[in-house]
N, C-alpha and C positions, 0 to 999 in steps of 0.2 A: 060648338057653342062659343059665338066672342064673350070674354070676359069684360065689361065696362068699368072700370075706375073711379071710386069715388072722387078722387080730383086727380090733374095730372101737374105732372114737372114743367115748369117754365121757367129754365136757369134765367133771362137774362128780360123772359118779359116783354120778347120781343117778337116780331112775326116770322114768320120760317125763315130759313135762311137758304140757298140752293145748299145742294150735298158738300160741290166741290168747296166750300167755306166752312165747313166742319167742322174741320181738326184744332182750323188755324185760330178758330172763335175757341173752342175750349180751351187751347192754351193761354189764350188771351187769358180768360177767365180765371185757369190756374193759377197765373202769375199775379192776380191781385191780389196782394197779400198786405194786409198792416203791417208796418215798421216798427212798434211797437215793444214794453218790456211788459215783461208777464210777471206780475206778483204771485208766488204761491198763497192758496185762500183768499185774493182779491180781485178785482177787474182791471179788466185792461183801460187805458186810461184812453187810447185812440179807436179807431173805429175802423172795421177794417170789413172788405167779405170775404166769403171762403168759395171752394171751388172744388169742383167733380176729384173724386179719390176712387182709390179700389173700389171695384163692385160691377154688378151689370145691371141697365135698364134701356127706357130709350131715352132718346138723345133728342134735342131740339132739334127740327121743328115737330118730329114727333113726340107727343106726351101722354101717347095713350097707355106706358105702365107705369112712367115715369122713373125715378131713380134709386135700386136696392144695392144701397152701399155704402161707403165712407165718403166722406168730404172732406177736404185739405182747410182746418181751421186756421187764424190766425196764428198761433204760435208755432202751426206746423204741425201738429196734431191730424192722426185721422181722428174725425170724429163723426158720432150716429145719433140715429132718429130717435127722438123720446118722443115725438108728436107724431104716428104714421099719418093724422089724418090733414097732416095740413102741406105747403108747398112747400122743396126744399129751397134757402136759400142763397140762393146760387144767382141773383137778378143784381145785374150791374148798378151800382148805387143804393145797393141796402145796405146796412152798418150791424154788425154781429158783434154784441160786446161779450165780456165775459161774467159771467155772473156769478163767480168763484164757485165752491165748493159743498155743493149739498149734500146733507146725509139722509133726507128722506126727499122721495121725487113722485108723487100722487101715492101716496102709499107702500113704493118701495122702499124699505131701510133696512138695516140691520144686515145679514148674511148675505141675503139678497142683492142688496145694491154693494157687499163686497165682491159678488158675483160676477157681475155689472163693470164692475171695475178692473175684474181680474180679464174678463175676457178682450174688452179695449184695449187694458195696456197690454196683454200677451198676444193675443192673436190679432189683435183689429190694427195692429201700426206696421204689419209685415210687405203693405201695398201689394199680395198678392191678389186679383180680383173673385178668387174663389171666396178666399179666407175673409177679403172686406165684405160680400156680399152675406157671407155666412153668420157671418157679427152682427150685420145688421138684422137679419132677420131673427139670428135667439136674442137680443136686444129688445126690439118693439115687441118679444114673445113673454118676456119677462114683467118691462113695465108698462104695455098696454096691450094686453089681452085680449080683450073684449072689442076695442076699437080694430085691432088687425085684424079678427076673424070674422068683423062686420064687414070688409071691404071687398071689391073684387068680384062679388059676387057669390061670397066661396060657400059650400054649401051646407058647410055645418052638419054633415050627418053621415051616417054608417061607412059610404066609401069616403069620403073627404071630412075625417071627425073633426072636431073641434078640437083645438089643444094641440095636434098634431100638426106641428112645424115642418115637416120634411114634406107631408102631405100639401100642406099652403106652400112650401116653395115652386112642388111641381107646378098644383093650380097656375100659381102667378105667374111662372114662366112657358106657362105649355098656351098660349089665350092666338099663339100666331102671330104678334105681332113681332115685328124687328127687335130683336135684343143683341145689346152690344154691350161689349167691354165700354173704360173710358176714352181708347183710344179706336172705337168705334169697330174695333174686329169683333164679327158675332159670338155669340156663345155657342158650343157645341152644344149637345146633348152631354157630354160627358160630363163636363164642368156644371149643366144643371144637376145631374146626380152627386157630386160632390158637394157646391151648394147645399143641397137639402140633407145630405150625413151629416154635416159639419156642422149646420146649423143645429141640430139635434144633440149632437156631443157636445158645442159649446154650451144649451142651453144648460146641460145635464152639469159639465163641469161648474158653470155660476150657481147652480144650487146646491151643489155638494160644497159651496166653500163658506167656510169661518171667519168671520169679521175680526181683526185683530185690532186693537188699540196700541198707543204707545206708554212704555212701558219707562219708570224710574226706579233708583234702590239709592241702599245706603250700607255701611255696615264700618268693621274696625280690623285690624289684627293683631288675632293674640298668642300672646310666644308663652313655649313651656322650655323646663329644662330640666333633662335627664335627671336623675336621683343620685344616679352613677357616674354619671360625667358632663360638666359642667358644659364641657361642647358639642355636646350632643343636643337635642332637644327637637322644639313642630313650631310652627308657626301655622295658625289657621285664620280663614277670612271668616266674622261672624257677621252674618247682616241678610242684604234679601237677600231671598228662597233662589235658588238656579241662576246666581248672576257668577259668572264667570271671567277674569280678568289675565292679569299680569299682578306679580310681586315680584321687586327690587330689593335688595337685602345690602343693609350695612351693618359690617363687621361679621358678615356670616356666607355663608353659600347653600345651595341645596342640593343634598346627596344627590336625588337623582342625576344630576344633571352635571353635578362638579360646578357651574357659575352660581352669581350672585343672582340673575333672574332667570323667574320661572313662567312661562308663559302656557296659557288653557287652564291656569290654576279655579278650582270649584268653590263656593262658597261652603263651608264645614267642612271641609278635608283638611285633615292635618299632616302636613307636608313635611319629611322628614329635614333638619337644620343642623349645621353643625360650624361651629365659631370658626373667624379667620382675625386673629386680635390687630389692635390698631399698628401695635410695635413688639417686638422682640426682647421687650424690657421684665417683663413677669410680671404686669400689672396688671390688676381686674381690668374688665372692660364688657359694652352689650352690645346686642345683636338689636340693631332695629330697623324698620321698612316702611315700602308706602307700595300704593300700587295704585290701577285703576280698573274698576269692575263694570263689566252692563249686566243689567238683568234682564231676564228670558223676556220675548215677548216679538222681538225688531223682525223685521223682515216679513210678517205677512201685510193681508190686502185690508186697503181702510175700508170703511161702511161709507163711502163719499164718493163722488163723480163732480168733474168740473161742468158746469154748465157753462153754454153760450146761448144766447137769445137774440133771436134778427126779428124786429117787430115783423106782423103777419105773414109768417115762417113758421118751418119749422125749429125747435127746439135743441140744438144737439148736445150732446156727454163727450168728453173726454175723460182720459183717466186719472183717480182719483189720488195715486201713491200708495205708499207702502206704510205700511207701520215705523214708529223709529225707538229704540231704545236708548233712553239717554244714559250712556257712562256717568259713574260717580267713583269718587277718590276714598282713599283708605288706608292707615300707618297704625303703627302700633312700634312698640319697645320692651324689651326687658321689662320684667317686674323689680330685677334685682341685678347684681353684678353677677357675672360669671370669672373663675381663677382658671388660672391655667397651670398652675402647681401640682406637680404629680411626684408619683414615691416610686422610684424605679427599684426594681429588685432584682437578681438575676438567679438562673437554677444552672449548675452549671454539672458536669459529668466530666470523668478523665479520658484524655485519647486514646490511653490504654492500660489494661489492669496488670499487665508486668513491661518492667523496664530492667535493662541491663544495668551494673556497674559503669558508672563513665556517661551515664544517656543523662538529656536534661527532661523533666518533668511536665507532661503539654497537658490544659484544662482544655476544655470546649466551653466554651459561655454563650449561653444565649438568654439576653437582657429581656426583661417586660415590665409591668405595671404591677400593684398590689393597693387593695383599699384601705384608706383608712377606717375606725371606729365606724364611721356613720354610713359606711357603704360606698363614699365616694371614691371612685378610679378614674381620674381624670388620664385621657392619656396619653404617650410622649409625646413631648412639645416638639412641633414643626417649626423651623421657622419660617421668614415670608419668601425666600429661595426654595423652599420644598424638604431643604435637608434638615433630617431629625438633630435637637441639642444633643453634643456631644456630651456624655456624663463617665466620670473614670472610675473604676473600679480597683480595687486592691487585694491580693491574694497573697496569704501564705501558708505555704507547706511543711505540718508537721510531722517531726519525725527523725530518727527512725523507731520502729516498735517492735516490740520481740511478738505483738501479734495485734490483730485490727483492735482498734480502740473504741470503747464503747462510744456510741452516740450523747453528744450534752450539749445543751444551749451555747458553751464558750469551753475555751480549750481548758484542760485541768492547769493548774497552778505546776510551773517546771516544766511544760510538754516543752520537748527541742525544737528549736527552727531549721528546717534543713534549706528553704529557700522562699525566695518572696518572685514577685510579678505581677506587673501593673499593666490596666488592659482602659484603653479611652475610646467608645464607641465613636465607628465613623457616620459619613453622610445615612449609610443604611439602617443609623440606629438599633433598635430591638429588632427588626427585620431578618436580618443576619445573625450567623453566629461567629464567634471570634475564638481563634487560639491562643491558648496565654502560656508562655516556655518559660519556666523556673530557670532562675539562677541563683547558686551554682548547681552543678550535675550532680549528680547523686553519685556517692562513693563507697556505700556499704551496703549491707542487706537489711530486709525490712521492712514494716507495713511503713506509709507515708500517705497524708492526708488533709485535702486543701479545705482552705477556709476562705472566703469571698468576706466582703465590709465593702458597704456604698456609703458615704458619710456627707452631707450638705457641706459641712468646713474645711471638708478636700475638695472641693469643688473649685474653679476659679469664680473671680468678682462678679464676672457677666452670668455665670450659669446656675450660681447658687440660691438666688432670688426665685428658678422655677421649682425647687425642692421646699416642701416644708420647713417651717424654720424648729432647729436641733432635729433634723431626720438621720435618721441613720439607720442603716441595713445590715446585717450579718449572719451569714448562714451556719448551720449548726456545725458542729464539731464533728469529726470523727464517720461523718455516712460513707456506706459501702461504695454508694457508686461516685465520692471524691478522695474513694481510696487507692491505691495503687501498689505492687509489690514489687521489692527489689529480692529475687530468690537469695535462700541463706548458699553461703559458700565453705561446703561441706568438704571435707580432701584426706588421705590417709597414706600412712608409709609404711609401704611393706615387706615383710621379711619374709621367705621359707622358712619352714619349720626344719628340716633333712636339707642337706647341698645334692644330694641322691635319694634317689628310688630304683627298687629291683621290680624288676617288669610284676605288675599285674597287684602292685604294691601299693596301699593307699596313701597319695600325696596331700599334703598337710601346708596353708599361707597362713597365715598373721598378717595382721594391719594396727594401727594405731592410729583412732579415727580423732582429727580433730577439724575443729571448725577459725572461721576466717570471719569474725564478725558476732550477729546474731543468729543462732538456733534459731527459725521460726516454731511458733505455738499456734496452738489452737485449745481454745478452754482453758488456757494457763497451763498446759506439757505440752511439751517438744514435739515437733510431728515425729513419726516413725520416719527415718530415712531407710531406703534398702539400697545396700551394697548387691555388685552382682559381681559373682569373679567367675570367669573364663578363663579354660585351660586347655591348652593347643599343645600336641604333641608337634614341635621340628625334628626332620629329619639330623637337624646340625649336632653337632657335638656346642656344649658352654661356649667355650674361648670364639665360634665362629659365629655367634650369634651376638649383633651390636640395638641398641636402642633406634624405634621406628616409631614413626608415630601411625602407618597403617599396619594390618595384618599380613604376614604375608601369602604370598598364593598358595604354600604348600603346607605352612601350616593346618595340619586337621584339630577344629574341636573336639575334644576328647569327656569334655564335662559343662556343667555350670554349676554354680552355686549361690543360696542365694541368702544374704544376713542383714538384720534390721539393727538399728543403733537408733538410741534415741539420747544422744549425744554424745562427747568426750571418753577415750577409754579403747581397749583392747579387744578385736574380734578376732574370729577365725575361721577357715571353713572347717566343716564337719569331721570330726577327731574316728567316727564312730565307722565301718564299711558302709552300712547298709544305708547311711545317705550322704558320704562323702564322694571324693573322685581318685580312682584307681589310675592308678599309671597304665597306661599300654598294657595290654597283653603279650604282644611281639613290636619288635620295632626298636632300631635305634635311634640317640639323638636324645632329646632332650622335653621336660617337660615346663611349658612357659605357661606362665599365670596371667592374667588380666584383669587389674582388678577397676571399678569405676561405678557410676553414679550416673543412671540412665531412666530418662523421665518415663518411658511406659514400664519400667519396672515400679515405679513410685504407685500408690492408692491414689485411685482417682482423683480426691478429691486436693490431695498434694502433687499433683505431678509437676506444676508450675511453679510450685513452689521453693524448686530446688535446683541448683544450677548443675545441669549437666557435665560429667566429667569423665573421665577415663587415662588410666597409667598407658604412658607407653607403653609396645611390647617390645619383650626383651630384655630390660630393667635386669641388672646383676643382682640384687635380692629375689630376681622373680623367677630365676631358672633353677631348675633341678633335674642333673645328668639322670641318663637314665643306665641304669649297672646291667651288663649283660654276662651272660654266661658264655663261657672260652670252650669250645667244641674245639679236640685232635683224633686226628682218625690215622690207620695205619691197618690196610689190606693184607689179608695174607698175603705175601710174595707170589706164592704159586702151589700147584700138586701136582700129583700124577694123576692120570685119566684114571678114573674110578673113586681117586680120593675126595673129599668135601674140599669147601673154602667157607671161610667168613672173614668179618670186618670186625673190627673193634675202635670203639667212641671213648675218649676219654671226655668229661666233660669234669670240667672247673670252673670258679669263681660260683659267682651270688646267681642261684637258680630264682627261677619267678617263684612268689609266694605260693603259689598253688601247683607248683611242681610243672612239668612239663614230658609231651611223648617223645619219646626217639624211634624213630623206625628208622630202615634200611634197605635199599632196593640195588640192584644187580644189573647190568645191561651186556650184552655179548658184543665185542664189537667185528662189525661185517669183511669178511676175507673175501678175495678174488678169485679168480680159478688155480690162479699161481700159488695164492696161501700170502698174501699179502695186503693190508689195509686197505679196506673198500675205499679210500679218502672221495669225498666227495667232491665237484669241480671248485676250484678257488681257495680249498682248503691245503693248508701246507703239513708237511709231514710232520708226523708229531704231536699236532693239533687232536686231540682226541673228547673236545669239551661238543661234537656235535654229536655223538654216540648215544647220550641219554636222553631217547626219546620212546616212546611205546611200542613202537615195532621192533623195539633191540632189547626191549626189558624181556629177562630171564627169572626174574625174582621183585617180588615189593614186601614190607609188612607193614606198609602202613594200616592196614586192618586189622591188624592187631599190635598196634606196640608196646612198645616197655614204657611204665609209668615211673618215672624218677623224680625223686623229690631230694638226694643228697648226691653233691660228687662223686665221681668215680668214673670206672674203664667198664663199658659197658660191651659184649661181643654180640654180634649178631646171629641169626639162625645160620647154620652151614646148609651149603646149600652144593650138590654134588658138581663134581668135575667131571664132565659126560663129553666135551669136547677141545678138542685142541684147538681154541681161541680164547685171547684176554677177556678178561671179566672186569668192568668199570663199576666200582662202586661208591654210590654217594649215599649221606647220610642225614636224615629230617630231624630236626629237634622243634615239634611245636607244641602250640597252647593246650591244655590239657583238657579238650573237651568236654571228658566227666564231668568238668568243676564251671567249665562257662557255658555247657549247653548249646555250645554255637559251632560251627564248623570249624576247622581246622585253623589255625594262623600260624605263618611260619616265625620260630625265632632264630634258628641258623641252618642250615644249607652248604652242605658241601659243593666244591666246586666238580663239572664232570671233569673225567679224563685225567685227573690227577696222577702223576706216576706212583706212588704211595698208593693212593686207594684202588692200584691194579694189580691183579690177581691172572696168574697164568696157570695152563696147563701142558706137562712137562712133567717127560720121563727122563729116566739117566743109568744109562750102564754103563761100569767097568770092568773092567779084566785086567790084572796084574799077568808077567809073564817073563821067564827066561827067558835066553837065545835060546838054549837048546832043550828047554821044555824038560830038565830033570832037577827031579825033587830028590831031596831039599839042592837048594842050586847051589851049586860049586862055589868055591873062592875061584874069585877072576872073573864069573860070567857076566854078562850083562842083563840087567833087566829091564822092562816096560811095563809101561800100561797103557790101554785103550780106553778110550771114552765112546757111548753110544748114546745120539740126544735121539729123542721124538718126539713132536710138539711144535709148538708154533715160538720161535726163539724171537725175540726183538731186537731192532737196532744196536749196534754196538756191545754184543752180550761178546765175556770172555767167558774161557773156561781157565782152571787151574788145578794143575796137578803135583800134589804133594806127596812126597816119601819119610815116613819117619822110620825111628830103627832102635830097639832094645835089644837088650840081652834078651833070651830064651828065656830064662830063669827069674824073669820080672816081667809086670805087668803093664800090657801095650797100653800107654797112654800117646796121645797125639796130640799133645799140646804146640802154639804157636810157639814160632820161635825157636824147633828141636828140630827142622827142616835137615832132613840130608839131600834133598831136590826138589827143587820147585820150578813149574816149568808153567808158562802164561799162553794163551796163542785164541785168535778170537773164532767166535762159534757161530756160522754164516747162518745169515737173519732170516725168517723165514718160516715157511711150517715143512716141517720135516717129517715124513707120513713113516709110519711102519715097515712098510716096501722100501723107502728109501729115505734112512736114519742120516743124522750126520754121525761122523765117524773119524776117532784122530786119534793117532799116539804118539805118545810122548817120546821123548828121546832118550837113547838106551843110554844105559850109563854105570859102570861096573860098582857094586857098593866096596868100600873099606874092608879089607880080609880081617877080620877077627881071630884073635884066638880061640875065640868061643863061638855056639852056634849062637845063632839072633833071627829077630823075626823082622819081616820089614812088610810095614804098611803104607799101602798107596791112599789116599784121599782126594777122591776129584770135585771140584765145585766150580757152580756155574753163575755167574754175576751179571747186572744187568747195570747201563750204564748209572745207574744212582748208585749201583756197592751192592744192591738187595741181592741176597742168596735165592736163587731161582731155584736150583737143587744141589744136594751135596751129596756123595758118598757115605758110609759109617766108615770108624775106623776101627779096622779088626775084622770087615766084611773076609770072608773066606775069598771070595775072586779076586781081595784088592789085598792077598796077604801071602806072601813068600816065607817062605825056611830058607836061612842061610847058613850053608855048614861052615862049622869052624876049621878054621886056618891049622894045618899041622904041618909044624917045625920037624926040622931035621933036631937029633939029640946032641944035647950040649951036655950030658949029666945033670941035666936037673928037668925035674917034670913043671910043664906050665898050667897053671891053674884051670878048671876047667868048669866054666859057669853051668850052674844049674837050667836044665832045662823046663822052661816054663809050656805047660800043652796048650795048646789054640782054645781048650774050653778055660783056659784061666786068662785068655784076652776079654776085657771090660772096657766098657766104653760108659763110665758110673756118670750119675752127673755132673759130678763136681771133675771127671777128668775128661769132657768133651773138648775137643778142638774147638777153639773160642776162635772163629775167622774174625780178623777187624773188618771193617765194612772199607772194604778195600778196591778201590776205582782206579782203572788203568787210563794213563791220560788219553783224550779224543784227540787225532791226527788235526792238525790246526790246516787251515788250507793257504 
């Protein structure tokens, strides 16, 4: 079906033109344009035409759809059709003026013809020919309805409804005829489907839109100021509802932001402020502003469209603008002045709560603000460099106190000054904190205690004006944490009570405690101080032991003790056993004291309170020898095989208090196959101190010893002589178990191998004898004796053989000294078995002829190189005793007297007439 047109397009009113002149005529066209100035809301004053814009239709000389689209108005404008039913125009020599600004166009106003507006100026000026075509057509859909849906033919009903814009686009474009851009390229198919969307969204969008007007305000700003601090405070815009501006501030800034303006500032919001004063003088001064505000409204679409009008034309719209919000101004000031006068205070603490003798005294301060009466805390002043006003403060420390001083407003009347110190905040103000070091240093002990003063008329000229006038600051007296201690100097000199102790003996010091200063207190008494003394057993004797100031290594502690003073006057350690300290049990040397003042021995809650101390060791008041007991020992010499042996202990001097054990032990020393000292390799002869070990022990008592508590000579268990070898014995003097409950301790020790504490076994025969063997023997004969050893003989052993000689008729004593022969000769070393003894005789030797008979006694003894009698003869023995007959005289006439004969049972050997041998040592051959 062809679609017919109720009229058609004839741009220029002229008759067809050929094809190929086309392009060149519409540009013509294009290009006439008025020169003209365009008043907003008035007409154009010249006259001008317009010419083909975005869109599609046909083209001269065809006019059978004519033209859907925008036209190039005079000012340059696309602009559309408000009249579909008439020609557009576009005819050379018509005149289109402007006919400003309408807000109602047959009936369209209000939202509507903001609609209208919105969509020209958004979409309709992009010169794309979809987007002009598309304009146009929700355009004439909006303000003339009824007249577009009459034309064309269109059919108004179920398939092609009424109302339905995209539907009339297809219609108008599907009729066959030529449709072309303006530059005469056809239209696809495509581009009519986007046509007829677009036209349908724009219409949608122009009737969803709100007509805006433009909008004016007014309003003021008004400043508050903190309660609390004068530079603090809001500033708020009161005035229209949503108008939103800029604030400029003088003499002030705004927190957020740290500057003087604030920009997107709301109308009732109140904006936090805070002062920045004109000068650095301390003078009142206010904060005041201006700003410029718009209120809400700018920026939407008017209820207006520009008209143009070409007599017997169409009618066209351009767009109508925007909404405009007019800015309006706004200031305000201070109600009142604001100060900048503030009360600086400081809380300060010490850097530490004990200090030595000689140390100076350091506070920590850290400065701030305090309100007065009314609440106000203005606070510290900056100046217009950033740095806070320096303000100086003044400290003094008093003191010293025999204990913390109560807490009071001001110091009591009479407190001491120990020292002062001034402290001037720098750039960082209260920020920071500051050390403040007293002078002079502190020189005794004691509580000490600072006191802070901030005073306006310490202040210098420039900085006193920011303080209240007569201000003045001072922190209280006596608080614990601007307290500080110098410990009391406690010390004492000591004496022993004894210069000696006997082992196991209780040792007794004295001190005489005094102090250097103040005794500290607490609660008004003296703290408890405790003394600790230590007592170290050295090996040294007094005289070797000199003043130290450590321990030495070999001192052992033996005790402690411990005594409280609570000041001036005499201690001591414990007098009593059961909690004093005992000397040693064993051990020589010496017992050393220590006496001092040691903070973990002090009650907790004094331990700092006292200065640590401690006596040299070693101090000649501090020693006390220790007494020992004198142990001699002396072995039996020797016996015969079957006889016993024992040892005997003298012991002398000062025994330990609790008495002491002595036992006694035996060891055999080891022969060779010859019968001579097993000496071990490296050991030299003679050497016999390796012998006492457990495989040579013969005998021990230490399981049961003898318990002595007084001097004396003590003998040992005898113990049999079963073989012919030396016997070594040494002897134990220790601590007296019963009484200490603890294992053995030694206090003396015999040394092994001692020649004294050796013991042999050793026989000995003699035989006295004539030359010619008759009894009683002749004057003139000669007589001898034989000696027979058996035993194990040692190094350098002699023998000696003696002859005494009485009358018959008295009684044989064999006293030294009454020698009729004495004969020496040494007795080879060795053991000498039974089978094969050693064996010697003496040399013969005729006795003196007596007148009378006499008896003559031999005595042989055998010595060992120390003198010890190893074995002796008796004297009077029957083998070692001759009858000597008396001498007869030829006769002279006179008879010679003739001594009583005494019988061999009237020879004694009593013991007062024993041959007493000196301890008699034959010299050793020198080499």
């Amino acid at each position: 079906m062809r679609h017919q047109f109720t009229h058609t397009i004839t741009p220029h009113h002229q008759t067809a033109q050929p094809a190929g002149h086309l392009r060149s005529a519409l540009l013509a066209a294009i290009g006439l344009v008025l020169s003209a100035a365009l008043v907003l809301g008035g007409a154009l004053t010249a006259r001008a035409t317009v010419g083909i814009g975005a869109g599609f239709g046909s083209l001269p000389p065809d006019h059978t759809i004519g033209w859907e689209g925008a036209y190039v108005m005079p000012n340059g404008q696309q602009g559309y059709c408000l009249t579909p039913s008439e020609h557009g125009p576009t005819t050379p020599g018509t005149a289109t003026n402007d006919a400003g600004l309408w807000t109602n166009w047959n009936g369209t106003s209000g939202n509507l013809l903001a609609g209208v507006n919105r969509i020209i100026s958004t979409h309709g000026q992009s010169g794309d020919p979809v987007q002009g075509s598309a304009v146009d057509f929700a355009v004439k859909n909006i303000v003339a309805p009824a007249t577009l849906y009459a034309m064309r033919g269109y059919p108004n009903d179920a398939t092609w409804p009424y109302g339905d814009i995209s539907r009339y686009v297809i219609w108008t474009f599907s009729s066959g005829y030529p449709i072309t851009d303006g530059n005469g390229t056809p239209m696809t198919s495509a581009q009519m489907n986007q046509v007829a969307s677009l036209a349908a969204q724009y219409t949608q969008e122009a009737r969803s839109t709100t007509a805006a007007t433009d909008a004016t305000g007014s309003g003021r700003l008004e400043f508050t100021v903190d309660a609390t601090n004068d530079d603090a405070g809001t500033v708020t815009m009161i005035g229209t509802a949503g108008a939103s501006g800029t604030i400029t501030l003088v003499n002030g800034r705004f927190v957020s932001t740290g500057s003087t303006t604030l920009t997107g500032a709301e109308q009732g919001v109140a904006y936090a402020i805070t002062g920045i004063p004109p000068a650095d003088d301390g003078a009142p001064y206010r904060i005041s502003g201006t700003g410029s505000f718009t209120p809400p409204g700018g920026g939407g679409w008017l209820a207006q469209v520009r008209v143009w009008q070409t007599a017997g034309y169409q009618t066209l719209a351009t767009g109508g603008g925007t909404a405009v919000a007019e800015p309006f101004a706004v200031s305000g000031e201070d109600a009142a002045d604001r100060t900048v006068t503030f009360r600086p205070v400081v809380a300060t603490r010490v850097h530490a709560e004990y200090y030595e003798r000689g140390d100076s005294l350091v506070d920590v301060l850290t400065f701030g603000t305090t309100a007065d009466s009314a609440g106000l805390d203005n606070p510290w002043y900056r100046m217009s460099d950033g740095d806070y006003l320096p303000i100086t403060a003044s400290g003094v420390v008093y003191g010293p106190f025999a204990q913390q001083p109560e807490q009071s407003a001001t110091p009591p009347a009479g407190s001491p000054i120990a020292a002062t110190a001034t402290v001037t905040t720098g750039d960082g103000g209260p920020t920071v904190t500051y050390d403040a070091t007293a002078s002079p240093a502190v020189s005794t002990s004691g509580f000490y205690t600072w006191v802070w003063t901030i005073e306006r008329n310490a202040q210098p000229a420039a900085v006193a004006p920011f303080l209240p006038s007569g201000y003045a600051f001072a922190a209280p007296f006596g608080q614990v944490a601007e307290s500080s201690i110098v410990p009391a100097r406690i010390r004492a000199s000591t004496q022993v009570a004894t210069s000696s102790v006997r082992l196991s003996e209780l040792a007794v010091d004295t001190a005489e405690v005094s102090v250097d200063g103040l005794w500290l207190q607490d609660a008004g008494r003296n703290i408890p101080v405790v003394f600790r003394w230590d007592a170290y057993h050295d090996p040294r004797a007094r005289d070797e032991i000199s003043p130290v100031a450590t321990i030495p290594a070999d001192a052992r502690l033996i005790g402690t003790v411990h005594v409280t003073a609570e000041g001036a006057g005499t201690i001591s350690t414990p007098t009593a056993e059961a909690s004093g300290i005992l000397a040693p049990a064993s051990g020589t040397g010496s017992v050393v004291w220590v006496l001092g003042v040691h903070a973990e021995d002090q009650p907790a809650q004094y331990r700092e309170w006292v200065e640590p101390w401690r006596d040299d060791y070693g101090r000649a008041t501090e020693i006390q020898s220790i007494l020992q007991p004198a142990v001699t020992t002396l072995a039996q010499p020797a016996a015969p095989l079957g006889g016993t042996l024992s040892d005997v202990a003298t012991v002398a001097g000062p025994l330990p208090v609790i008495g002491a054990e002595l036992s006694f032990a035996a060891y055999r020393v080891p022969l060779d196959a010859d019968g001579r000292i097993a000496y071990p390799a490296g050991v030299p002869e003679g050497d016999l101190s390796w012998v006492c070990t457990d495989a040579n022990r013969v005998f021990d008592s230490a399981g049961t010893p003898q318990v002595i508590t007084e001097p004396g000579a003590y003998t040992s268990p005898s113990i049999p002589a079963d073989a012919y070898a030396p016997i070594v014995w040494v002897e134990l003097l220790g601590t007296n178990t019963a009484v200490t409950a603890a294992p053995s301790q030694t206090i003396a020790r015999g040394a092994c191998g001692r020649a004294e504490e050796t013991s042999l076994v050793l026989d000995l025969a003699t035989t006295a004898a004539a030359a010619d063997a008759e009894r009683p023997v002749p004057a003139g004969a000669e007589v001898t004796d034989t000696i027979t050893v058996t035993g194990w003989v040692p190094d350098d052993a002699v023998a000696r053989i003696d002859a005494f000689r009485v009358a018959s008729a008295e009684e044989l004593v064999c006293l030294e000294g009454t020698e009729v022969f004495s004969q020496t000769f040494d007795v080879a070393a060795g053991l000498h078995s039974a089978a094969d003894p050693f064996v010697a005789t003496s040399q013969p030797f005729v006795p003196e002829t007596w007148g009378e008979a006499s008896t003559l006694a031999y005595v042989a003894t055998i010595h060992d190189e120390e003198g010890r009698i190893l074995a002796q003869g008796l004297c009077g023995e029957d083998a070692e005793t001759l009858t000597l007959a008396a001498h007869t005289l030829p006769p002279t006439g006179g008879t010679a007297p003739v001594p009583t004969l005494i019988g061999a049972a009237a020879l004694t050997l009593g013991a007062t007439s024993l041959l007493a041998f000196e301890r008699w040592r034959r010299p050793r051959p020198r080499a």
